[in-house]
C-alpha angles and dihedrals in degrees: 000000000000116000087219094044083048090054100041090049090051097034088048101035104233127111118275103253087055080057094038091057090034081061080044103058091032086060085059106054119115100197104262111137104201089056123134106266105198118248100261102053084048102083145005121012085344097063086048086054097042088053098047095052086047087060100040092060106037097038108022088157089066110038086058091045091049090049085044095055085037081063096038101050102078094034093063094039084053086056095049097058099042086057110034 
């Protein structure tokens, strides 16, 4: 089980092998934008998910950054308000 399908399938709401073959398809992917994009990433929690596992593997940097910040946000807004 991979830790970023994991994610994808949690963060989007579907099960892990939709996110799993959505990884899949995204891998594939040659970069061509007007490309097909099969009907159940096309709407819904499949697009979500779609959409997660296209970032995830063209921009890695920035899906774990942004995870990170998800996680970092209300930390920091607790500390502000502890300490004024």
């Amino acid at each position: 089980m991979s830790l970023t399908v994991t994610i994808i399938a949690k963060l989007s709401g579907v099960s892990y092998e939709a996110a799993k073959r959505a990884c899949d398809v995204a891998a594939a992917f040659d970069g061509e934008v007007h490309d097909g994009v099969p009907d159940e990433f096309s709407y819904g929690a499949g697009a979500r998910c779609y959409a997660l596992a296209t970032i995830a593997e063209t921009r890695a940097m920035l899906f774990w950054v942004g995870l990170a910040a998800i996680a970092a946000v209300p930390v920091l807004a607790l500390v502000k308000v502890l300490h004024g």
